[in-house]
Residue frames relative to the residue before (quaternion, step in Angstrom):
aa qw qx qy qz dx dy dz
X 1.0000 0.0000 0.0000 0.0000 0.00 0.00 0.00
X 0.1827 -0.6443 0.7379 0.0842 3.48 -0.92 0.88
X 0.3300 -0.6945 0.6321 0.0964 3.11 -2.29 0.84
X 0.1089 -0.8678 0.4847 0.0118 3.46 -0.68 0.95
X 0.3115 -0.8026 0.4681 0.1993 3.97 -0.24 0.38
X 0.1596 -0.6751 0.6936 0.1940 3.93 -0.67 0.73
X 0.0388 -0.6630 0.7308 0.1576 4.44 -0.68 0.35
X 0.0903 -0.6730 0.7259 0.1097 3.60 -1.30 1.12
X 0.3006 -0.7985 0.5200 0.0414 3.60 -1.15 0.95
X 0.0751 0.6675 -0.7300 -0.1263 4.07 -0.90 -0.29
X 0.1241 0.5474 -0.8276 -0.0045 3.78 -1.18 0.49
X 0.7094 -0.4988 0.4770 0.1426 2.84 -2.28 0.60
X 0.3536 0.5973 -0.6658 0.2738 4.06 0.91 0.87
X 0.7652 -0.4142 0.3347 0.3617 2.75 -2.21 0.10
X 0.6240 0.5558 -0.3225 0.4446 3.86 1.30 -1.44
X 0.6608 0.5162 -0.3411 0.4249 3.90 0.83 -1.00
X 0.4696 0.6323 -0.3246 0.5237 3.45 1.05 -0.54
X 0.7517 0.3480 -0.3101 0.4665 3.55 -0.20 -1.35
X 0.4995 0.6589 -0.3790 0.4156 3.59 0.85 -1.02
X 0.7362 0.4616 -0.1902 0.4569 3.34 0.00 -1.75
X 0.4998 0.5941 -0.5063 0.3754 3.98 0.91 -0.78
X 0.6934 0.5119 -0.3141 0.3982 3.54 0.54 -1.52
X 0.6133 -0.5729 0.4745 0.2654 3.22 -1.49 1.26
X 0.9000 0.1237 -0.0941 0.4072 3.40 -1.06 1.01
X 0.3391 0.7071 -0.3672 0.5002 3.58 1.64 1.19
X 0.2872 0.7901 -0.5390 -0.0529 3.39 0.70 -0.06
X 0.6951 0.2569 -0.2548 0.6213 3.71 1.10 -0.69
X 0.1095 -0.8571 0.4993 0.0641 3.54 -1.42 0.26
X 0.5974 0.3246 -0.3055 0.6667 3.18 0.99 0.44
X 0.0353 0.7457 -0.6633 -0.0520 3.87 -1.32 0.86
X 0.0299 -0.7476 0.6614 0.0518 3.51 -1.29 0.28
X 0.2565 -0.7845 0.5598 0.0731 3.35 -1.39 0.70
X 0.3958 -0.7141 0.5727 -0.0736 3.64 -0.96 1.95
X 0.0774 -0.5988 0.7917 0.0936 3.79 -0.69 1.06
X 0.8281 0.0584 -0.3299 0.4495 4.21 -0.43 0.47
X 0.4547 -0.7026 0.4786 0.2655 3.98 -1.23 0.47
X 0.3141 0.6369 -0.6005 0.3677 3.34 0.85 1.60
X 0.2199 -0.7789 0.5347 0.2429 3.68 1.13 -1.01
X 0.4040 0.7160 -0.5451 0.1645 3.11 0.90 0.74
X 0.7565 0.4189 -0.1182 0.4882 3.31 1.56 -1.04
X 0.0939 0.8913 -0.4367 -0.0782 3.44 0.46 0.53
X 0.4182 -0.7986 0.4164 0.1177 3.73 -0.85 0.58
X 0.5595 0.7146 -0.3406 0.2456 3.89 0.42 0.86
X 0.5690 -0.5890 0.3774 0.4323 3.81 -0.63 -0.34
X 0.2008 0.8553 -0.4415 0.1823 3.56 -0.22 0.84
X 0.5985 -0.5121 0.3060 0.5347 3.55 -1.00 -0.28
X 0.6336 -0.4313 0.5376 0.3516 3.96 -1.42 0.95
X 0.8984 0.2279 0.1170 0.3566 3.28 -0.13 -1.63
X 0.4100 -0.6871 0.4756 0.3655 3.97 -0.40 1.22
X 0.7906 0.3070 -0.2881 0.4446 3.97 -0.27 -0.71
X 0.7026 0.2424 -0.2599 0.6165 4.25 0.92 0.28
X 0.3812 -0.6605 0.6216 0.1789 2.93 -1.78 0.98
X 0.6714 0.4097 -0.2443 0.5672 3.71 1.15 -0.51
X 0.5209 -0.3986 -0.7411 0.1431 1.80 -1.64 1.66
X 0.4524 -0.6006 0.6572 0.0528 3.39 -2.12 0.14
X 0.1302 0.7978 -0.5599 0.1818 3.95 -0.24 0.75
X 0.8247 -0.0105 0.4580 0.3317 2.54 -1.91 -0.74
X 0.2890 0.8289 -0.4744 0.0664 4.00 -0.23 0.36
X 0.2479 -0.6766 0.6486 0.2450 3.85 -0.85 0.70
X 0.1309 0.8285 -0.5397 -0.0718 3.88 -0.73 0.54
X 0.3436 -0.8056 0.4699 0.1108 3.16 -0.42 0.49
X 0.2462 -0.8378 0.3582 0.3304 4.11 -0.45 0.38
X 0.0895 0.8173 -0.3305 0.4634 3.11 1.52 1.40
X 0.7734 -0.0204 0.2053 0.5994 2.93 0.04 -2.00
X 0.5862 0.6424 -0.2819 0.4051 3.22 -1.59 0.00
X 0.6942 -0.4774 0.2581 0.4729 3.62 -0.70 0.03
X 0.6914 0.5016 -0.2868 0.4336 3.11 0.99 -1.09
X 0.5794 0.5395 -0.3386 0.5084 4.06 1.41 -0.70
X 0.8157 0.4146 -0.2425 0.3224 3.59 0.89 -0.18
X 0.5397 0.6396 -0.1793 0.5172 2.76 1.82 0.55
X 0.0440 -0.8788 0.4157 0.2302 3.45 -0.44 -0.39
X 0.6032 0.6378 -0.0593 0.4752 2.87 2.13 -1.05
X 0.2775 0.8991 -0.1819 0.2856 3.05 1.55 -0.41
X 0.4196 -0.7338 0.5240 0.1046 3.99 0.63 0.82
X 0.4341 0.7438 -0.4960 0.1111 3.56 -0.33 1.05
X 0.4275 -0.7576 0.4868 0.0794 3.71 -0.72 0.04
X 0.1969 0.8060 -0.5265 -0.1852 3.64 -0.10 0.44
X 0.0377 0.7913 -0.5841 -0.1767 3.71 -1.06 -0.11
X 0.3988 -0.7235 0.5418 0.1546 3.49 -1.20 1.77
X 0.0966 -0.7210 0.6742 -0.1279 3.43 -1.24 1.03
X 0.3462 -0.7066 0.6166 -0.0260 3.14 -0.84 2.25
X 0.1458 -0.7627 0.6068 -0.1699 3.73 -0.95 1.35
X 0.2496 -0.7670 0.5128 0.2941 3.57 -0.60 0.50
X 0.6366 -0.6436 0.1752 0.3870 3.56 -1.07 0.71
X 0.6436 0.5528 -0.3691 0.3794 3.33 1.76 0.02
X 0.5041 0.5640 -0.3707 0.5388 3.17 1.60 0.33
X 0.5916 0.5154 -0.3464 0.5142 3.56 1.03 -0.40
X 0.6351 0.6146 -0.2553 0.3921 3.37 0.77 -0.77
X 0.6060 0.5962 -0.0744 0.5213 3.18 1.45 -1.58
X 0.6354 0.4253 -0.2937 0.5737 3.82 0.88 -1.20
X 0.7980 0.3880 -0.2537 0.3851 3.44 0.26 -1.20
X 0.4960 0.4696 -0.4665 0.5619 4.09 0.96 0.32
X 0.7074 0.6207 -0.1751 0.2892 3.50 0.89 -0.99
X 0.6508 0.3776 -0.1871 0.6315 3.13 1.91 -1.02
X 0.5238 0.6722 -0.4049 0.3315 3.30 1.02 -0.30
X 0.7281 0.4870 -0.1724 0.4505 2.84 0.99 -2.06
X 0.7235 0.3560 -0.3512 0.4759 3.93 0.91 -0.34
X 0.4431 0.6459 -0.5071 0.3596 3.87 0.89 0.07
X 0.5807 0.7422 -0.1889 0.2762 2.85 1.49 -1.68
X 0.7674 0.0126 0.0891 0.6348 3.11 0.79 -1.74
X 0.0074 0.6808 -0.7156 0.1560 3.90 0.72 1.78
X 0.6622 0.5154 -0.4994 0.2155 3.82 -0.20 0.49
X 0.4426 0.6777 -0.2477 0.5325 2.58 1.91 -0.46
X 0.7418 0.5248 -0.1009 0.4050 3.60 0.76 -0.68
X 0.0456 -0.8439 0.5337 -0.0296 3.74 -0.57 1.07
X 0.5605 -0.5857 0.4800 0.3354 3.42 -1.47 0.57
X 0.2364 -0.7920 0.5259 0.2009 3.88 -0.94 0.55
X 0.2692 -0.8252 0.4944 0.0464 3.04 0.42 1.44
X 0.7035 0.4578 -0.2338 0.4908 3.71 1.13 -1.43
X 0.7024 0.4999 -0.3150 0.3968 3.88 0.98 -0.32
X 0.4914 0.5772 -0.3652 0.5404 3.14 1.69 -0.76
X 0.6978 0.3316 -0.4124 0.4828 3.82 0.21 -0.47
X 0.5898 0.5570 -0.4529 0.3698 3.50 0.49 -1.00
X 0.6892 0.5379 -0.3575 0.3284 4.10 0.63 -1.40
X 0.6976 0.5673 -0.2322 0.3710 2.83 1.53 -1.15
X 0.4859 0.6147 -0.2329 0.5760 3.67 1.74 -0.29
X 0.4314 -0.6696 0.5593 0.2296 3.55 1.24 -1.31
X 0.4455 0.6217 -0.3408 0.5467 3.18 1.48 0.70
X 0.1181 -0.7260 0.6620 0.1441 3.47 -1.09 0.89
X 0.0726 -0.7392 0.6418 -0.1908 2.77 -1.75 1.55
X 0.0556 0.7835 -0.5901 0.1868 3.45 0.00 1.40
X 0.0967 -0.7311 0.6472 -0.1933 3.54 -0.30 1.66
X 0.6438 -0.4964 0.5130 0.2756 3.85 -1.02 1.18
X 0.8829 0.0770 0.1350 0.4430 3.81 -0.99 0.65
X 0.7429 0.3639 -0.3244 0.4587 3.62 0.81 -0.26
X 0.2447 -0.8156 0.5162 -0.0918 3.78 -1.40 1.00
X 0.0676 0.6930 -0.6862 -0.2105 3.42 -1.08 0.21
X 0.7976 -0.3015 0.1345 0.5048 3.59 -1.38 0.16
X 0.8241 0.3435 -0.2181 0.3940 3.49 0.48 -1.77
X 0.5081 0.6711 -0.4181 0.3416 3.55 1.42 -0.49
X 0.5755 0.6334 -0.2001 0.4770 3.31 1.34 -1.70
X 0.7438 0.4844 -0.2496 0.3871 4.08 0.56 -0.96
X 0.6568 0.5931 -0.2109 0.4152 2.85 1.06 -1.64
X 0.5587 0.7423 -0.0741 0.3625 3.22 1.41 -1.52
X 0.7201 0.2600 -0.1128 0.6334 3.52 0.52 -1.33
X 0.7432 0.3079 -0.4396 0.3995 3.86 0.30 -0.82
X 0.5808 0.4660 -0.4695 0.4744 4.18 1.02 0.11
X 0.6393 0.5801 -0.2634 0.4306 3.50 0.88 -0.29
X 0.6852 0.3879 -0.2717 0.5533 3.35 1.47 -0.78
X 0.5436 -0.7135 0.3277 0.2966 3.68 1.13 -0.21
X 0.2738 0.7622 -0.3606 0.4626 3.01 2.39 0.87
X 0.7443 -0.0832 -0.0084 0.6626 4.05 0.24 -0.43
X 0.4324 -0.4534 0.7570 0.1853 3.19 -2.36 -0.09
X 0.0751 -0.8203 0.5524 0.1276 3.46 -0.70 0.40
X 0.4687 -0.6246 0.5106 0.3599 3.84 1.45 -0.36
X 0.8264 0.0398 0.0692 0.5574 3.58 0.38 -0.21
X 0.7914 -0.4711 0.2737 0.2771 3.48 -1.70 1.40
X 0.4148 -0.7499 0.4501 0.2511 3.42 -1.02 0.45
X 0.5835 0.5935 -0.3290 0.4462 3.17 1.40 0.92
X 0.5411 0.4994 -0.2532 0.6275 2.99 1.83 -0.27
X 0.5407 0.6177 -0.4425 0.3609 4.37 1.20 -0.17
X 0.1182 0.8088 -0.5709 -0.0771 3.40 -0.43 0.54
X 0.7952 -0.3553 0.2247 0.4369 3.99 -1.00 0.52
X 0.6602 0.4753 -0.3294 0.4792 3.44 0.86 -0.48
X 0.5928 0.7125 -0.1514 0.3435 3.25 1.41 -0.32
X 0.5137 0.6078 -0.0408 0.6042 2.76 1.98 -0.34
X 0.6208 0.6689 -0.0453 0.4064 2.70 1.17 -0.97
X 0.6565 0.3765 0.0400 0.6525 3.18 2.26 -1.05
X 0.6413 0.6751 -0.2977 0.2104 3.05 1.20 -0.80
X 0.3831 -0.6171 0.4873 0.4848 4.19 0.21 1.52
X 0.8599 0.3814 -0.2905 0.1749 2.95 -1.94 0.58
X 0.6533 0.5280 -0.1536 0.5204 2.99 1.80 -0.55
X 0.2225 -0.7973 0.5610 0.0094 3.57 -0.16 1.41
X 0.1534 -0.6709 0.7089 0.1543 4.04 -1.14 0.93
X 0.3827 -0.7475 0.5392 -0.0635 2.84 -1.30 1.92
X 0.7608 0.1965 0.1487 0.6004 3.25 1.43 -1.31
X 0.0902 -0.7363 0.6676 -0.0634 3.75 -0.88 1.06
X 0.6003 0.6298 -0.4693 0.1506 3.68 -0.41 0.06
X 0.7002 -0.3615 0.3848 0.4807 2.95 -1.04 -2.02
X 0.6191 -0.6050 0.2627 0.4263 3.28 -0.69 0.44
X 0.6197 0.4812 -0.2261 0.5773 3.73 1.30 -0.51
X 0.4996 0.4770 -0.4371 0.5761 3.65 0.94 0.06
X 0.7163 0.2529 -0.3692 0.5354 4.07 0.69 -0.69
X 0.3760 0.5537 -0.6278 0.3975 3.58 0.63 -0.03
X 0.6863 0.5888 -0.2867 0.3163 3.11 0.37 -1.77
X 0.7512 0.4474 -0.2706 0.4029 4.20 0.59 -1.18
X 0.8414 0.1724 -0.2616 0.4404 3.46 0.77 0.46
């Protein structure tokens, strides 16, 4: 068995906001750690700290980046036991899309749609939880019951198997390793 980490986030932009509006959002932004340093984090997000556009494929790290300028930062962690042939399976999987992250776009138009309860499943295109939910149903790590466009951070949150290690701030987990 291999261990793997899902980090759920809220910072204080304008898009995380709207997010949070929606009943039962309290975090809004998720990413997914194959070691519990968080340096390397796997999800769909903005390229660039001061612009949401363009939006991709992103490695982020709680270092740098919004989350490295912050400390105060609302976050969540939750630990998630995987067999090693599912690790194996995630990690060809992120590889193979790191590879070709140009290829890859943010779904701005699904992210509203999940948020409506609408399924939307568009070639190459992601939001954060779509992107997580995605690869760990793809590696053959969880079941979720329902489209990876419709998963949002709170989702996680529920997800059997998944244990919350950590509740705080982001600079408090800075702080645990």
């Amino acid at each position: 068995m291999k261990t793997i980490y899902i980090l759920l986030t809220r910072t204080n932009t304008m898009l995380s906001r709207c997010i949070h509006a929606a009943p039962g959002n309290h975090y809004t932004h998720s990413a997914l750690s194959l070691d519990n340093t968080f340096t390397q984090l796997y999800s769909f997000g903005r390229k660039y700290k001061y612009s949401y556009l363009p939006a991709g494929f992103v490695r982020e790290s709680v270092n740098r980046g919004l989350m490295g300028d912050s400390n105060d930062i609302e976050c969540a962690v939750y630990e998630l036991k995987i067999t090693n042939r599912s690790h194996k399976r995630l990690m060809r999987l992120l590889n193979e899309m790191e590879s070709e992250m140009e290829l890859y776009q943010y779904n701005i138009l699904g992210l509203f749609l999940c948020l409506l309860g609408v399924e939307n499943q568009r070639r190459r295109h992601f939001f954060c939880s779509q992107f997580v939910s995605y690869v760990l149903l793809k590696s053959g790590a969880v079941e979720f019951g329902k489209a990876p466009s419709l998963v949002r951070p709170v989702d996680f949150q529920n997800l059997p198997g998944a244990t919350q290690i950590f509740e705080g701030s982001i600079g408090q987990l800075r702080g645990m390793f």
